[in-house]
VOPAGU-2260 file (C-alpha; in pm, 1 decimal, decimal comma):
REM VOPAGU-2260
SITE   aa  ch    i         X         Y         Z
SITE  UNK   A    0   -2175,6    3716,5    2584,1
SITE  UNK   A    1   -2540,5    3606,8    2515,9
SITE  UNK   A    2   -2587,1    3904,2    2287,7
SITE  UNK   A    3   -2250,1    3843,0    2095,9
SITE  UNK   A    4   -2369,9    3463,9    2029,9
SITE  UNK   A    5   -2713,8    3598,1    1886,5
SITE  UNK   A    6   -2538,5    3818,3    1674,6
SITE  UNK   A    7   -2382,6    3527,7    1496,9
SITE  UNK   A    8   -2622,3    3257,8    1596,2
SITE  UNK   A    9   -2627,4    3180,2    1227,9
SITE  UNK   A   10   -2219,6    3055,1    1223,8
SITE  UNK   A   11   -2253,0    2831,4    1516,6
SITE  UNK   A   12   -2588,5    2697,3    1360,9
SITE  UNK   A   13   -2343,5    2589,2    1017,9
SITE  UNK   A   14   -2129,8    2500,1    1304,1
SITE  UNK   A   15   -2365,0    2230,7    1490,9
SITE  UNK   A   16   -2537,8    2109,8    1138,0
SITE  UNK   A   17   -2183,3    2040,7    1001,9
SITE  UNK   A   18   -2142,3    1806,3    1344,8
SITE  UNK   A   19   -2501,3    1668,1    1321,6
SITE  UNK   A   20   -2435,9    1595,1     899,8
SITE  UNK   A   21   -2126,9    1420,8     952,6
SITE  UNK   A   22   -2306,2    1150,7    1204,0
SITE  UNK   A   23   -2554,6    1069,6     966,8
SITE  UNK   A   24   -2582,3     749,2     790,3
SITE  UNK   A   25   -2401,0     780,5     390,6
SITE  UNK   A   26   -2450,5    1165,8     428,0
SITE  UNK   A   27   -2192,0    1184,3     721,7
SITE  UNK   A   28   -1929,8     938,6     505,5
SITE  UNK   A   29   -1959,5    1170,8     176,9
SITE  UNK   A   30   -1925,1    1485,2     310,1
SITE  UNK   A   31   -1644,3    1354,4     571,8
SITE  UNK   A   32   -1452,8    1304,9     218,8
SITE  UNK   A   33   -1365,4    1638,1     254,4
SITE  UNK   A   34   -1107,2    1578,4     503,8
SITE  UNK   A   35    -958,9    1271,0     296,4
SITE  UNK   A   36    -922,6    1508,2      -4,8
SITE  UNK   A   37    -716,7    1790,7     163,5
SITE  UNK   A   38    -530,6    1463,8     354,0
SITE  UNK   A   39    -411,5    1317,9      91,6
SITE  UNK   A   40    -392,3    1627,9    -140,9
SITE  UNK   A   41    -103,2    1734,0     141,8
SITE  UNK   A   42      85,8    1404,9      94,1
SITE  UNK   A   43     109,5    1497,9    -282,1
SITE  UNK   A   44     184,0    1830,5    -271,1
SITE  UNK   A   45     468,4    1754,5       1,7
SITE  UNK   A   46     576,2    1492,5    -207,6
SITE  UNK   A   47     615,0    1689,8    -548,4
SITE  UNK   A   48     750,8    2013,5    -331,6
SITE  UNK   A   49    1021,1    1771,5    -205,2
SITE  UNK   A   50    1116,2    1630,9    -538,9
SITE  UNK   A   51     952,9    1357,3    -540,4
SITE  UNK   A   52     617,8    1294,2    -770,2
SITE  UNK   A   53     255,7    1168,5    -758,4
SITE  UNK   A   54     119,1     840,3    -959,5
SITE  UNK   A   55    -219,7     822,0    -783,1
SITE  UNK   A   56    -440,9     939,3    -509,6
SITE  UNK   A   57    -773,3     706,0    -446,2
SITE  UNK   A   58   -1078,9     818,0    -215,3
SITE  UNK   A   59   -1331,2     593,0     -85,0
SITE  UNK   A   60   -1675,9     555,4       4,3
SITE  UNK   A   61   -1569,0     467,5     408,8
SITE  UNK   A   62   -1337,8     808,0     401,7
SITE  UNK   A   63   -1034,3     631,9     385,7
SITE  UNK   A   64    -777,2     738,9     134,3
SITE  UNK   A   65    -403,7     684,7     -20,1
SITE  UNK   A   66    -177,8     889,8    -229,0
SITE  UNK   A   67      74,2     695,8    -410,5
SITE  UNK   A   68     376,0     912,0    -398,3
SITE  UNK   A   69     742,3     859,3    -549,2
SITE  UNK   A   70    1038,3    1029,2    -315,0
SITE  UNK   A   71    1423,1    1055,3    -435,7
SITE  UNK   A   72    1514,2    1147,7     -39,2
SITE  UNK   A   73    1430,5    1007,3     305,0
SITE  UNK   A   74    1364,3    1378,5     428,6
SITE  UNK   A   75    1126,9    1357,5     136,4
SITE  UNK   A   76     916,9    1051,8     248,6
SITE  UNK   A   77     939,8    1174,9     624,3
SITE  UNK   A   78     803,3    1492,9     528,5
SITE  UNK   A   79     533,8    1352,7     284,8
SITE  UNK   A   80     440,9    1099,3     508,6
SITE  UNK   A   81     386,1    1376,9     821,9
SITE  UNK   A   82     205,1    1613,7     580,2
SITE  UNK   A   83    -126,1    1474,4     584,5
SITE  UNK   A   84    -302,3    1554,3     934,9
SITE  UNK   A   85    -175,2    1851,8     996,5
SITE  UNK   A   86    -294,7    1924,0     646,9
SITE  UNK   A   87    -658,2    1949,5     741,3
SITE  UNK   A   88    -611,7    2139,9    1060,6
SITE  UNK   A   89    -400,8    2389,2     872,9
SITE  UNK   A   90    -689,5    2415,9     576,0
SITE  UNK   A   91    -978,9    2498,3     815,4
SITE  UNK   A   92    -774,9    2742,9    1049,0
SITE  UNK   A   93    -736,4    2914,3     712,2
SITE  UNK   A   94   -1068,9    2880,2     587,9
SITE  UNK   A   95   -1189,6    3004,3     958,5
SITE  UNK   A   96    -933,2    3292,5     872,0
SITE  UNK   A   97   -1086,8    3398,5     536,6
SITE  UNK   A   98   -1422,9    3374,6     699,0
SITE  UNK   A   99   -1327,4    3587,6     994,2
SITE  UNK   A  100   -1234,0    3853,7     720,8
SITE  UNK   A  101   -1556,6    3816,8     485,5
SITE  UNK   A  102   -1392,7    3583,5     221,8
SITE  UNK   A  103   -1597,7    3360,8     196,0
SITE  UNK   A  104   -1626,5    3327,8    -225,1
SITE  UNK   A  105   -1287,5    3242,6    -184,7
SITE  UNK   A  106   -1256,5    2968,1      -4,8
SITE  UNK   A  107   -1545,6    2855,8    -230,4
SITE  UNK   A  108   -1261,0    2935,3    -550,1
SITE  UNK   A  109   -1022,8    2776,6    -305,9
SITE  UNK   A  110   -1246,6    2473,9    -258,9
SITE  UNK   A  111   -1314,6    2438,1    -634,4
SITE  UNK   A  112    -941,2    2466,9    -731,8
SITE  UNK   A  113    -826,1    2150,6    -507,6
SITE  UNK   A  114   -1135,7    1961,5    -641,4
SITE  UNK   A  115    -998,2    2024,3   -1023,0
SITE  UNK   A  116    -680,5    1990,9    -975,8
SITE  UNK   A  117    -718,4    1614,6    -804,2
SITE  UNK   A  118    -999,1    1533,0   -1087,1
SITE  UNK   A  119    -764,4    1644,2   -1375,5
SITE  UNK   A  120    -489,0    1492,7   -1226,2
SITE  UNK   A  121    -471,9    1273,7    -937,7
SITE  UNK   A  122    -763,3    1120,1    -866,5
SITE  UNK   A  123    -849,1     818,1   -1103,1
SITE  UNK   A  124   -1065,6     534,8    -879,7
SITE  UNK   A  125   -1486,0     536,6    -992,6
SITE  UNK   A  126   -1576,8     664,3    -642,7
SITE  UNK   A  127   -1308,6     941,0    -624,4
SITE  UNK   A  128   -1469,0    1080,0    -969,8
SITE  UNK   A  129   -1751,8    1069,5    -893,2
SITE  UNK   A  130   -1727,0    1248,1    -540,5
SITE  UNK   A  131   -1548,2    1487,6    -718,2
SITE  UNK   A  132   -1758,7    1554,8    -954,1
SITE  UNK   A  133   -2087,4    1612,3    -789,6
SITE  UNK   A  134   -1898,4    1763,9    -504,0
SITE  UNK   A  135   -1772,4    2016,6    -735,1
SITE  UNK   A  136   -2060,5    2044,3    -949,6
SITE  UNK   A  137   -2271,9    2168,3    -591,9
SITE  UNK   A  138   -2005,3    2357,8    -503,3
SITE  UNK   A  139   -1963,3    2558,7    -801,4
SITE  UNK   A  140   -2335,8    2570,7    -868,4
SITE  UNK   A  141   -2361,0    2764,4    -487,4
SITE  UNK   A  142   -2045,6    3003,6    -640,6
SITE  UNK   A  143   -2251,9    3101,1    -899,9
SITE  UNK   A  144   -2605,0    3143,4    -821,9
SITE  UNK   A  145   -2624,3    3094,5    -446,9
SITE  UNK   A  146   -2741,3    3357,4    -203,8
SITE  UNK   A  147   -2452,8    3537,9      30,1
SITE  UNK   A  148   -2616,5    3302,2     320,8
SITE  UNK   A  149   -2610,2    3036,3      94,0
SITE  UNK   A  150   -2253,1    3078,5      78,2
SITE  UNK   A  151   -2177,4    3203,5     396,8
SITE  UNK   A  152   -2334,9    2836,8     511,9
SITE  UNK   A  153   -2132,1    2629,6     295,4
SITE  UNK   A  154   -1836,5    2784,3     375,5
SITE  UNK   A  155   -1890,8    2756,7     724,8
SITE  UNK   A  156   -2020,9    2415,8     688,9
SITE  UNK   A  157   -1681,0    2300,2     483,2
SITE  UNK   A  158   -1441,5    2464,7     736,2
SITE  UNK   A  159   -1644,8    2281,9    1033,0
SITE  UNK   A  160   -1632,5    1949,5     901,6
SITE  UNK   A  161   -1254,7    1972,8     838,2
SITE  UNK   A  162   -1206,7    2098,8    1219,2
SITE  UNK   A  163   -1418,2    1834,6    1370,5
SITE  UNK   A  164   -1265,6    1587,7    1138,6
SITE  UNK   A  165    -893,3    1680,5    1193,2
SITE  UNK   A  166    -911,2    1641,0    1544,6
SITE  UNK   A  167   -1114,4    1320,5    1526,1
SITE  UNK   A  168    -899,7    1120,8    1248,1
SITE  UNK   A  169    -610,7    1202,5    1461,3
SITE  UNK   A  170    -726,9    1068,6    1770,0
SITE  UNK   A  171    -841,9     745,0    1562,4
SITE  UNK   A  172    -486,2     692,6    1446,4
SITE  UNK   A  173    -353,2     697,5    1826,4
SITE  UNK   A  174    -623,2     467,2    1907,1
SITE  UNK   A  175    -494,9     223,3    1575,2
SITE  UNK   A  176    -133,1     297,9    1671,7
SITE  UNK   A  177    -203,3     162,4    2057,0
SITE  UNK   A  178    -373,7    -134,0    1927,5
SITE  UNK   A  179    -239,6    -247,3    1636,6
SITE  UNK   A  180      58,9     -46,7    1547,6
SITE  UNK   A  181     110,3    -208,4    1207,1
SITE  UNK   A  182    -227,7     -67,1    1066,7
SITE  UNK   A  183    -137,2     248,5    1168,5
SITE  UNK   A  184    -114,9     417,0     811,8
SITE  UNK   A  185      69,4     740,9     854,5
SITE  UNK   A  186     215,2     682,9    1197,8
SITE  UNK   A  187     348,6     316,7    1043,6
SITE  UNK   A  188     525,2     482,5     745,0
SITE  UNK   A  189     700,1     733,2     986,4
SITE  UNK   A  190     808,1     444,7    1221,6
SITE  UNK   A  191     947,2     253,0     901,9
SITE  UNK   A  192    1144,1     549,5     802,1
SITE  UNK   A  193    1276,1     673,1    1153,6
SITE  UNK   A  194    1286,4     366,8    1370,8
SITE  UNK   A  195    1047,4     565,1    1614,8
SITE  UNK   A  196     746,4     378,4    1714,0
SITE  UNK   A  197     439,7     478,7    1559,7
SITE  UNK   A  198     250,5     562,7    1895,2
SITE  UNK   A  199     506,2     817,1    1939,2
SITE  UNK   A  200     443,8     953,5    1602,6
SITE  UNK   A  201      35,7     947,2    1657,1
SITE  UNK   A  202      90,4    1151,5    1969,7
SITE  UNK   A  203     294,5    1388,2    1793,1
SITE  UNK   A  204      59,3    1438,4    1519,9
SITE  UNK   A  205    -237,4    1535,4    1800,4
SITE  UNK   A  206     -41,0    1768,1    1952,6
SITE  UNK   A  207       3,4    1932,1    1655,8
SITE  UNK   A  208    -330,2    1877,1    1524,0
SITE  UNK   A  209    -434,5    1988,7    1875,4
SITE  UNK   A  210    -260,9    2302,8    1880,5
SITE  UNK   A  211    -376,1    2422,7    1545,4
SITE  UNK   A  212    -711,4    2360,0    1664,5
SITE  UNK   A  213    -702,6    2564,8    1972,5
SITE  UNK   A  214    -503,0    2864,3    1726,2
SITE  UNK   A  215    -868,0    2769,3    1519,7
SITE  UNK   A  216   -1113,9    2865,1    1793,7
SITE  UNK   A  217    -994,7    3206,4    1835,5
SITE  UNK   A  218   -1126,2    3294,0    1516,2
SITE  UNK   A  219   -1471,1    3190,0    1581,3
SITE  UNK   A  220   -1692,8    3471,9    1658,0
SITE  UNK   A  221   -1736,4    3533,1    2028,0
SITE  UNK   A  222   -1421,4    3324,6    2125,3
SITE  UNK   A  223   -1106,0    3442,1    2235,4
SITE  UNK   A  224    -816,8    3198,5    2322,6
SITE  UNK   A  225   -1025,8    2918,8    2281,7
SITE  UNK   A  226   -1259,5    3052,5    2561,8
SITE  UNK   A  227   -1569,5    3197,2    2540,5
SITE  UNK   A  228   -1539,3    3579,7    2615,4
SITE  UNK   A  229   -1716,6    3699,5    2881,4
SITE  UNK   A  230   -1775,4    4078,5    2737,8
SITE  UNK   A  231   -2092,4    4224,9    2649,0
C-alpha cells in the first residue's frame, strides 16, 4: 500500500493543494468558480436539451451563480432545475476517468471548450468575463507550452476542486434547506414545481452527489471501492 501511494505521491499532492487552495483567502473563492461554471453550465444545457432556452448565466466573486433559463414544459424546469449538482459530481468522475486513462490534454480541451462556449455565449456580468477570461487565458497558456507535469497538475488540481466542491455545495444547500427553506436555491425551485419540500429535495441531491462521489474514488490511484487497497 505504502509503495503504491509513493508511486503516485505526486496525484494526491494536486489532490491536498487543490483542498489547501480552495481555503485560502480570494484564491480559494476564484478557483472554487470552477464548480459554479459547470453548475450552472448544467442548468443551461438541461434547459436547451429540454426545449427550453438560455437568456443569461452570471458568476460571482462569492461563488454563487444563476442561469436564467426559459422552459415550454414542467418536466423541463424539473429537470433543469435538478441538473445542476449532480452536474459537478458527474464532470470530475469524468475528468478522474480521463486521468485514470492518461487524458489529461483533454480534459484541458474539455476545460477550454465550456469556458468559450459560456464567454461567447452565456456569460455577460463584468466578473463572469473576466474569470473567464484569465481562467481561460492560464488554462490554455498550460495547453500549449506547459510541461506534461504541468498538466498532469492542473488537471488533477481542476478535477479535485470540483470533487471537494460537489460534495460540499451540496451539503450547504441541506444545511440552507433545514434553516431557511425559502433561500434554498435549487432545492426551492424543485419544491415550487413538485409540491415536495425542499429538504427532501436537498437530501436527494446528496445522495446522489454522494454516490457519484464514492463511484469517483475508485478511480484514484491506490483506491478501490472507495477504500484504500491493502495490496502491495
Amino acid at each position: 500500500m505504502l509503495a503504491c501511494f509513493k508511486e503516485h505521491y505526486f496525484f494526491y499532492v494536486c489532490l491536498m493543494c487543490s483542498v489547501l487552495m480552495s481555503a485560502i483567502p480570494f484564491v480559494g473563492r476564484w478557483v472554487n468558480v470552477l464548480n459554479t461554471l459547470i453548475h450552472e453550465s448544467a442548468h443551461a444545457l438541461v434547459a436547451l436539451l429540454t426545449g427550453g432556452g438560455v437568456m443569461n448565466i452570471k458568476l460571482s466573486a462569492d461563488t454563487s451563480g444563476a442561469a436564467q433559463t426559459k422552459s415550454k414544459y414542467w418536466l423541463g424546469k424539473v429537470l433543469t432545475s435538478m441538473a445542476g449538482y449532480p452536474a459537478s459530481s458527474v464532470t470530475a468522475w469524468l475528468l478522474f476517468f480521463m486521468i485514470h486513462h492518461q487524458k489529461v490534454r483533454y480534459i484541458l480541451f474539455l476545460l477550454l471548450s465550456v469556458i468559450l462556449i459560456n464567454l461567447i455565449l452565456w456569460v455577460r456580468n463584468s466578473f463572469g468575463m473576466l474569470w473567464l477570461l484569465i481562467t481561460g487565458a492560464l488554462i490554455a497558456v498550460i495547453t500549449l507550452y506547459g510541461s506534461g507535469m504541468v498538466q498532469y497538475a492542473c488537471a488533477v488540481t481542476c478535477a479535485s476542486i470540483l470533487f471537494f466542491q460537489a460534495i460540499y455545495s451540496s451539503i450547504t444547500l441541506l444545511i440552507i434547506s433545514f434553516k431557511t427553506p425559502g433561500k434554498a436555491g435549487d432545492a426551492k425551485n424543485l419544491s415550487d414545481f413538485t409540491y415536495i419540500p425542499a429538504i427532501v429535495w436537498s437530501i436527494a441531491l446528496l445522495l446522489l452527489v454522494g454516490y457519484i462521489a464514492y463511484q469517483t474514488l475508485n478511480l484514484f490511484p491506490c483506491m478501490e471501492s472507495g477504500i484504500v487497497s491493502v495490496s502491495n
